[in-house]
LUMLOTI-195535 format. One record per residue (C-alpha): residue in one letter; x, y, z. Coordinates in steps of 0.25 Angstrom, whole numbers, plus 5000, padded with zeros to 4 digits. Example, Ala and Ser with C-alpha at 12.3 -4.5 7.8 and 13.67 -1.06 7.14 Angstrom:
BEGIN
A504949825031;S505549965029;
***
This chain:
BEGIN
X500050005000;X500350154998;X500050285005;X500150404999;X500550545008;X500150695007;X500050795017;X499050905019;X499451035025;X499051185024;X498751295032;X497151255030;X496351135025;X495051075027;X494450935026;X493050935028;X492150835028;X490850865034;X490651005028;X489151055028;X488851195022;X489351305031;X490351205041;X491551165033;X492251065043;X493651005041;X494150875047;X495550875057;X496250795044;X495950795030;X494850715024;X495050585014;X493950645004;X494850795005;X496150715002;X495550634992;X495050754984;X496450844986;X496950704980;X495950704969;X496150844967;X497750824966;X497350714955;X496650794947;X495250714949;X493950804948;X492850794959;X492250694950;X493250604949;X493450444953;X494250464968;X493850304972;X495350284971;X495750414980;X494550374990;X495050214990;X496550284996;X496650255012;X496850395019;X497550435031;X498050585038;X499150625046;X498850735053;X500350805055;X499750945058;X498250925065;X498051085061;X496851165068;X495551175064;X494951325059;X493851385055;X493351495046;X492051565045;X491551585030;X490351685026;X489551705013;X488551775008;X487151655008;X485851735002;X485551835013;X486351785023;X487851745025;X488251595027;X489251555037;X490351435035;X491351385044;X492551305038;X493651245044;X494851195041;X496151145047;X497351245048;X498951205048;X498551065047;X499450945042;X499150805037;X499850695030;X498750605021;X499050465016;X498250395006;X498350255005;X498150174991;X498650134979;X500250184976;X499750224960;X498750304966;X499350354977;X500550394969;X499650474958;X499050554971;X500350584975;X500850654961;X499550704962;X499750784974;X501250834969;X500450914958;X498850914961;X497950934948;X497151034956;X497651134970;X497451054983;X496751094994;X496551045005;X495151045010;X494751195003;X495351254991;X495851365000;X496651255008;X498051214998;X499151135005;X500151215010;X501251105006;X501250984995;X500350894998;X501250774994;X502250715003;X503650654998;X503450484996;X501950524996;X501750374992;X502250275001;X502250115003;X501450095018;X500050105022;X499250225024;X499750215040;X501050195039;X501350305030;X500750415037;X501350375050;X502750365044;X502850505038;X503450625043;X502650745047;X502350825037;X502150975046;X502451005058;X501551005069;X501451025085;X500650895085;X501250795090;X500450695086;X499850665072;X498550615069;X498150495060;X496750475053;X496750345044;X495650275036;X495250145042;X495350035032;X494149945031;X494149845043;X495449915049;X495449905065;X496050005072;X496250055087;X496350225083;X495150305082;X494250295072;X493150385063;X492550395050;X492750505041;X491750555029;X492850565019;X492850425011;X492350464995;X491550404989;X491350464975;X491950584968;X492350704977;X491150764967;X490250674974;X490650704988;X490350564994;X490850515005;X490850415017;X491450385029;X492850325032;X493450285044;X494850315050;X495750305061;X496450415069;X497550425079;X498650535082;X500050475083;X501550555084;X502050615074;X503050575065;X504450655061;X504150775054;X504550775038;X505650855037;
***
């Protein structure tokens, strides 16, 4: 098996993944259907592509640099009246993502990201990385596991601790925490369909910083 790593860091990003009208929420670590669709995006794939290979790829996050969450206030004008939206986002956040698959596949992703078809964002079109999203020997031989854990940090952080959130494989036992997440597609990003999938966290030390 393969897994494929990319980091994710700018001064603001936002993963939302329960948005209703004026509440735009972000989750604490970036969403699989939000990395799947800077992936797509990166590949030059429309909205109404094929992604049933992307969302097939196991997903894991590191989370090197937790960030803090913020909130800003938006006004516009509604008929007679003025609406009121309040959307949040994750500021000086860092976080290394694996994707676990097929090497073809996860090596087409990783030329991909060295020179995306389309900007990336991350989370809003206002939100671009601050560095590369591609990390050196983004490709490497190990499970999705064993290779997050084994790299470097990616930023520096006063955390001492990094957190891990893994997608359970089916019929996988396992003793960490455990929660589903709304972020599994299940058509084109078009479409917006999607279920639930179930994941494992834990925090664990952090690993020598990449110098």
């Amino acid at each position: 098996m393969a897994t494929l790593l990319l980091q994710l860091i700018a001064p603001m990003q936002s993963w939302g993944s329960r948005s209703r009208f004026d509440d735009r929420d972000t989750e604490r670590e970036p969403t699989k259907s939000g990395v799947l669709g800077l992936v797509a995006s990166a590949l030059g794939r429309p909205r109404s592509a094929d992604v049933s290979d992307l969302s097939a790829l196991m997903f894991g996050v590191r989370v090197d640099r937790a960030g803090q969450v913020r909130t800003d206030y938006h006004t516009a004008q509604e008929g007679n009246g003025t609406a009121v939206t309040r959307r949040h986002y994750l500021a000086d956040a860092a976080f290394l993502i694996g994707l676990e698959g097929a090497p073809e596949l996860l090596g087409q992703i990783d030329m991909a990201l060295r020179t995306p078809f389309w900007p990336p964002f991350l989370g809003r079109k206002s939100f671009p990385p601050s560095q590369p999203m591609f990390v050196e020997g983004g490709v490497q031989e190990g499970s999705l596991l064993d290779v997050l854990t084994a790299y470097p940090v990616i930023h520096p952080s006063p955390d001492t601790q990094a957190r891990f959130v893994l997608e359970l494989r089916p019929g996988e036992r396992t003793s960490h925490a455990t929660s589903f997440r709304m972020d599994q597609p299940t058509g084109t990003f078009a479409e917006r369909r999607y279920t639930s999938r179930q994941v494992k966290s834990w925090t664990a030390s952090r690993t020598q910083e990449n110098p």
